[in-house]
N, CA, C and O of each residue as an XYZ file, in Angstrom:
476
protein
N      63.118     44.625     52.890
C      62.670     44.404     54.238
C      61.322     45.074     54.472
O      61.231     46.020     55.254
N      60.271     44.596     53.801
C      58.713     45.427     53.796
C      57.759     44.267     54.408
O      57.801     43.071     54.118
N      57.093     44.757     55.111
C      56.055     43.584     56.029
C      55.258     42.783     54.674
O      54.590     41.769     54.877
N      55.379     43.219     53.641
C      54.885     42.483     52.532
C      54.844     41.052     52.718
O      53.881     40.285     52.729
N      56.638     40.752     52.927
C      56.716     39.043     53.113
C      56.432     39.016     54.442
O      57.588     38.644     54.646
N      56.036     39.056     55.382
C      55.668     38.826     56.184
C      55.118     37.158     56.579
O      54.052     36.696     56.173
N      56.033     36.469     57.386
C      55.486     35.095     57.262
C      56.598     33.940     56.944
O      56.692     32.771     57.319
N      57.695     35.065     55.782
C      58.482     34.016     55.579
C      59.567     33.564     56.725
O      60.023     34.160     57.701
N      59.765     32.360     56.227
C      60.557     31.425     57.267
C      62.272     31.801     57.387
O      63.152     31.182     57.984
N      62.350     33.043     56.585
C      63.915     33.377     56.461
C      63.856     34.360     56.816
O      64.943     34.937     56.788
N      62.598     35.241     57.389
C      63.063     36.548     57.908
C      62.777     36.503     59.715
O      62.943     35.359     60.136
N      62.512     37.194     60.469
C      62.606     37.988     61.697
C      61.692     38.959     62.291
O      62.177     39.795     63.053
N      60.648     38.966     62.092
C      59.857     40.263     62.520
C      59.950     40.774     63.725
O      59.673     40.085     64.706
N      60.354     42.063     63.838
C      60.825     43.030     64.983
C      59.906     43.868     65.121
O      59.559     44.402     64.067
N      59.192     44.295     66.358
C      58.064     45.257     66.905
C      59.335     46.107     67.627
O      59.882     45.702     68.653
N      59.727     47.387     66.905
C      60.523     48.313     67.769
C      60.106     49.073     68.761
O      59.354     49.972     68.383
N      60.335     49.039     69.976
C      59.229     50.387     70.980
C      60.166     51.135     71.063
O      61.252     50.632     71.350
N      60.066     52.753     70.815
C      60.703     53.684     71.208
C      60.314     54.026     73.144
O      59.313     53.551     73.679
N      61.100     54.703     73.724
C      60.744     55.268     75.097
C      59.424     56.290     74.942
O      58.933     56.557     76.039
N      58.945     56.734     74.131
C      57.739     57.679     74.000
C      56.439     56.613     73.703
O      55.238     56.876     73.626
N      57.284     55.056     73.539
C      55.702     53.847     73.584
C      55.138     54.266     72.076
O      53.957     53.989     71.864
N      55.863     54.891     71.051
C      55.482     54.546     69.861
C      56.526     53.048     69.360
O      57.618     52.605     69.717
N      55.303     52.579     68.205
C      55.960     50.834     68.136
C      56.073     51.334     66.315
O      55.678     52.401     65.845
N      56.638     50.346     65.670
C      56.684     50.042     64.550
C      57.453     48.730     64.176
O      58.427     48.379     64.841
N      56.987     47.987     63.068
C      57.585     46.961     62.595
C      58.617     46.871     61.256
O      58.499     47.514     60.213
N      59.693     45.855     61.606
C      60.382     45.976     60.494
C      60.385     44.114     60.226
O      59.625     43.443     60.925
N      61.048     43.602     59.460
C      61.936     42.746     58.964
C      63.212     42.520     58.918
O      64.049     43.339     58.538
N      63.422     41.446     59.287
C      64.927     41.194     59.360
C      65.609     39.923     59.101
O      64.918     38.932     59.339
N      66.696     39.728     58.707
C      67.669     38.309     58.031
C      68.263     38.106     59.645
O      68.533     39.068     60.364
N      68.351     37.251     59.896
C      68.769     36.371     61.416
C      70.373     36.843     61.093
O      71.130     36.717     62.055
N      70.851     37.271     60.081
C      72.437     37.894     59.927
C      72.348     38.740     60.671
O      73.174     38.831     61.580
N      71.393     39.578     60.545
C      71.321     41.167     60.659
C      71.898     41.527     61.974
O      71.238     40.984     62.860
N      72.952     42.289     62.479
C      72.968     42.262     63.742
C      72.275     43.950     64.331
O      71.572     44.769     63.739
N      72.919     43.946     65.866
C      72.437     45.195     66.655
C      72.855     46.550     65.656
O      72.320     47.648     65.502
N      73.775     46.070     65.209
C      74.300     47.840     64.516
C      73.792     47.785     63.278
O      73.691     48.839     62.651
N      73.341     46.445     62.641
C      72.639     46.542     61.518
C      71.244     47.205     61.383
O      70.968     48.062     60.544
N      70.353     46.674     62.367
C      69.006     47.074     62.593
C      69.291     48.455     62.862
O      68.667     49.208     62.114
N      70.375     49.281     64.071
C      70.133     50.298     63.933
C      70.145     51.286     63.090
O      69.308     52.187     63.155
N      71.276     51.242     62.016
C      71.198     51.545     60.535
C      70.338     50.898     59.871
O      70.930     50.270     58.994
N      69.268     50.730     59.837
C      68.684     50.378     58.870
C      67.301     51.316     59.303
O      66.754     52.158     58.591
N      67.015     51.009     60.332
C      65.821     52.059     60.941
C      65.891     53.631     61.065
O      64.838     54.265     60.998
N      67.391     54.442     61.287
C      68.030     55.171     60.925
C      67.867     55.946     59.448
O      67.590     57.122     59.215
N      68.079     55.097     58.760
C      67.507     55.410     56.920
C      66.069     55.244     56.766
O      65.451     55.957     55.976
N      65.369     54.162     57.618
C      63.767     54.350     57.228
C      63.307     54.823     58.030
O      62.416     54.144     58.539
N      63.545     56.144     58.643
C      62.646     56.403     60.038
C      61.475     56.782     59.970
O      61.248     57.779     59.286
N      60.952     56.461     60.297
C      59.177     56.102     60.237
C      58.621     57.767     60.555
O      58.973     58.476     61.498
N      57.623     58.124     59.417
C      56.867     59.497     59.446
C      56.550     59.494     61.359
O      57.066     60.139     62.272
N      55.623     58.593     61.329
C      54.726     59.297     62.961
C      56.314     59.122     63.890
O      56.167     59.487     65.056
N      57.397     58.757     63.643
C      58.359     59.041     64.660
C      59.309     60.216     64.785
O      60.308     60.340     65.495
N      58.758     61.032     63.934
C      59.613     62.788     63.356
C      60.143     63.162     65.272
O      61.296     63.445     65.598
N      59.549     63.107     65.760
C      59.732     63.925     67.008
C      61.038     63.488     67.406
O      61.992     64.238     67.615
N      61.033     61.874     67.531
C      62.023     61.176     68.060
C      63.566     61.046     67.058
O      64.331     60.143     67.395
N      63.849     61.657     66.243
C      64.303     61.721     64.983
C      66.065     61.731     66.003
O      66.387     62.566     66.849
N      66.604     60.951     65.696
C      67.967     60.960     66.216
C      69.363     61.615     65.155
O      69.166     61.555     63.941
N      70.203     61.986     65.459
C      71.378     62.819     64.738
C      72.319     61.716     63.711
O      72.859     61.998     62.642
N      72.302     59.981     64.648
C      73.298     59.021     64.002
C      72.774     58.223     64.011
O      71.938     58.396     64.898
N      72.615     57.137     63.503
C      72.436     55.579     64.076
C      73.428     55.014     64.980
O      73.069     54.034     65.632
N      74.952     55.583     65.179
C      75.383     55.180     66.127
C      74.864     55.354     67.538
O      75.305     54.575     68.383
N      73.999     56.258     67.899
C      73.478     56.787     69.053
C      72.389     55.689     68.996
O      71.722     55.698     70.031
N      72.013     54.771     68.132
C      70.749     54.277     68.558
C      71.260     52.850     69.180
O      72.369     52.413     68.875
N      70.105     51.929     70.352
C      70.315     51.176     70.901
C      69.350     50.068     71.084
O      68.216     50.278     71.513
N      69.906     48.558     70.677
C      68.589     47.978     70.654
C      68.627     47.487     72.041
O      69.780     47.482     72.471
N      67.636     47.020     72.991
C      67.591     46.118     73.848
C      66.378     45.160     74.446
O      65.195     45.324     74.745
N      67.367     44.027     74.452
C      65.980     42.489     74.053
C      66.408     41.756     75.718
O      67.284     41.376     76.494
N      65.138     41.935     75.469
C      64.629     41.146     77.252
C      65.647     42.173     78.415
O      66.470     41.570     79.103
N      65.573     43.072     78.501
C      66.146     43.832     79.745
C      67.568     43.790     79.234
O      68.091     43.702     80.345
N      68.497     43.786     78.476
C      69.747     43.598     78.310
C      69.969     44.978     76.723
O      69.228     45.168     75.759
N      71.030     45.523     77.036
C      71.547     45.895     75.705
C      71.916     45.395     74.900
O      72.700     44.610     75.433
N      71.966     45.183     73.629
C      72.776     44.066     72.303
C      73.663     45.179     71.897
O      73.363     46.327     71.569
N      75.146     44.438     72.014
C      76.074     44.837     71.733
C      75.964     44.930     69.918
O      75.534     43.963     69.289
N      76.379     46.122     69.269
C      76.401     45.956     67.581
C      76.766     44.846     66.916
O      76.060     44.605     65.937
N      77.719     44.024     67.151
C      77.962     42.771     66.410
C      76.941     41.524     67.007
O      76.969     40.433     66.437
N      75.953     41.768     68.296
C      74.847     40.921     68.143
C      74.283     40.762     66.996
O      73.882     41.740     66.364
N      74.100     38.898     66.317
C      73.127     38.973     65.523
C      71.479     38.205     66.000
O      71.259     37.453     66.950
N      70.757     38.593     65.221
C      69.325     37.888     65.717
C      69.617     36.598     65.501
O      68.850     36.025     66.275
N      70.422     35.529     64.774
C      70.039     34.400     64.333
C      70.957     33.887     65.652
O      70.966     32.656     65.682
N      71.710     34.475     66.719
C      72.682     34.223     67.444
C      71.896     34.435     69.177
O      72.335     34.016     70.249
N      70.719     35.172     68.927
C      69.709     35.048     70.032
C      68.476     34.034     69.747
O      67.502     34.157     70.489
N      68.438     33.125     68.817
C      67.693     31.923     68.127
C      66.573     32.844     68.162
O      65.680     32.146     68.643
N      66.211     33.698     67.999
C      64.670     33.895     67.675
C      64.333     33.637     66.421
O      64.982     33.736     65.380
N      62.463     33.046     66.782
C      61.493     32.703     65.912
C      61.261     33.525     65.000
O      61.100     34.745     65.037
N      61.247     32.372     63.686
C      60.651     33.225     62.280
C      59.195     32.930     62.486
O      58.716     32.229     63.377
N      58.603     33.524     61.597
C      57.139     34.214     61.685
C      56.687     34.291     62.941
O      55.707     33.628     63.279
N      57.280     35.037     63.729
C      56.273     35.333     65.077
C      57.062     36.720     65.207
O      58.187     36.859     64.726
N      56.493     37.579     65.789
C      56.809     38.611     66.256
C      57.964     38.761     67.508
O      57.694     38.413     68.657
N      58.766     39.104     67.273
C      60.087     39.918     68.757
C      59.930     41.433     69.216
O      60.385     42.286     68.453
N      59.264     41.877     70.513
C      59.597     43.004     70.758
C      60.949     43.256     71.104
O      61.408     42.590     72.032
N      61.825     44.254     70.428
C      62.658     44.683     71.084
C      62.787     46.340     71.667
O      61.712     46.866     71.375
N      63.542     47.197     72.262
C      63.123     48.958     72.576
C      64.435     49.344     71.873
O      65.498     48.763     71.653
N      63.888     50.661     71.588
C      64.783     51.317     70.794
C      65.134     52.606     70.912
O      64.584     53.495     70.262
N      66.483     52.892     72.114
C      66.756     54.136     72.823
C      67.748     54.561     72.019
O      68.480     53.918     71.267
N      67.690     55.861     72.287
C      68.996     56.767     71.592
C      69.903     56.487     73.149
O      69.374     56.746     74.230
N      71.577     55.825     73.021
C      72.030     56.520     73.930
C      73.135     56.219     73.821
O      73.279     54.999     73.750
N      74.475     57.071     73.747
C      75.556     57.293     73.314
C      76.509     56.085     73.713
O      76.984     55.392     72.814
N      76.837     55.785     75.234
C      77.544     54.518     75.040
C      76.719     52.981     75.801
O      75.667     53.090     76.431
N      77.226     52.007     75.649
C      76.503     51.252     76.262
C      76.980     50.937     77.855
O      78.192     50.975     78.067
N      76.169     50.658     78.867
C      76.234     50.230     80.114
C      77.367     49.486     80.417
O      77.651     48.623     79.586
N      77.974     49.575     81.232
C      79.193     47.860     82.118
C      78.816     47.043     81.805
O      77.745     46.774     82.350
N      79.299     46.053     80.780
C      78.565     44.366     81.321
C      78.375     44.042     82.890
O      79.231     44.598     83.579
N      77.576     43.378     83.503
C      77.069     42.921     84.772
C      77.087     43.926     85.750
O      76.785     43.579     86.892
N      77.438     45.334     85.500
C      77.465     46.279     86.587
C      76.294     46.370     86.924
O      76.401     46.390     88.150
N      74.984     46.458     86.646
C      73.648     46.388     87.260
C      73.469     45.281     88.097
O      72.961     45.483     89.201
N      73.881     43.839     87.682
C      73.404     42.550     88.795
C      75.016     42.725     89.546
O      75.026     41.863     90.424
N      76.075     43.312     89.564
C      76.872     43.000     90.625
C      76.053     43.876     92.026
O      75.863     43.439     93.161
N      75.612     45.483     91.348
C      75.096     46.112     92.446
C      73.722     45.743     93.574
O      73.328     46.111     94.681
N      73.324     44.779     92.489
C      72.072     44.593     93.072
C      72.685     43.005     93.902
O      71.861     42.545     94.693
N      73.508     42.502     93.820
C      74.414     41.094     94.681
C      74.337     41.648     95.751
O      73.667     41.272     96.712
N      75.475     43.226     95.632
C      75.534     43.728     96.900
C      74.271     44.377     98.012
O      74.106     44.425     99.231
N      73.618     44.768     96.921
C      72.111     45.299     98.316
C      71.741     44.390     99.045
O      71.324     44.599    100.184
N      71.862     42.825     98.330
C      70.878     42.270     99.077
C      71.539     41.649    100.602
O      70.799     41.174    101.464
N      73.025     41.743    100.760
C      73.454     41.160    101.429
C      73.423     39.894    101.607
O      73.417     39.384    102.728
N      73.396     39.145    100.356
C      72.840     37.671    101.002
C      74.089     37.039    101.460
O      75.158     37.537    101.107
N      74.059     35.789    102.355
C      74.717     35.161    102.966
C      74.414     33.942    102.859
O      73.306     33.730    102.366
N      75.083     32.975    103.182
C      74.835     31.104    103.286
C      75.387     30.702    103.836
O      76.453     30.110    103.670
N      74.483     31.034    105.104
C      74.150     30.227    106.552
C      73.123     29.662    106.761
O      72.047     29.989    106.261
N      73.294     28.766    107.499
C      71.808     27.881    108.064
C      71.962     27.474    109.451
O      72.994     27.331    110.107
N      70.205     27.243    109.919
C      70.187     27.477    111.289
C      69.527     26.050    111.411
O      68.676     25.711    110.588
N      69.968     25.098    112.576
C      69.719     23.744    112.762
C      69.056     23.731    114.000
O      69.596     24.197    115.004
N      67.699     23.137    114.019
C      67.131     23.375    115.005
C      67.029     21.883    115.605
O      66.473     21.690    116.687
């Protein structure tokens, strides 16, 4: 998994952002899922990321487009494009969120209703 092949039509290229806005790239098989990538970055952790250096790979967390990926997410199961680049972020954090508990709370702020006014 070395940016070497870079290009080919069977891999995945992943731009990881840590929360400190350092990035790095890996490679990946559309098998590969969330708990895969995180073990795998885990064993190659990148020199300029020493600071950010985590205890497990279980603690690590991927998340693509505002959402967490559960560990048995795979990339080939979110259809992303070969040879193009995917940002995804890459937090340390012990368990993952409620499914939909963020958009139920935000249902409730808004109070919406469906009524209409006939003039």
């Amino acid at each position: 998994m070395s940016l070497d092949s870079l290009g080919s039509s069977t891999e995945i290229n992943l731009r990881l952002i840590l929360v400190s806005g350092k990035t790095k790239e890996f490679l990946f098989s559309p098998n590969d899922s969330a708990s895969d990538i995180a073990k795998h970055v885990y064993d190659n952790w990148p020199m300029d990321w020493e600071e950010e250096q985590v205890s497990s790979p279980n603690i690590l967390r991927v998340i693509y487009q505002g959402r967490f990926l559960h560990g048995n997410v795979t990339l080939g199961a979110l259809k992303l494009p070969f040879g193009k680049t995917t940002v995804m972020h890459l937090v340390a954090r012990e368990t993952l969120p409620e499914p939909n508990s963020q958009g139920q709370r935000n249902r409730e702020k808004t109070g919406e209703s469906n009524c209409c006014v006939i003039l």
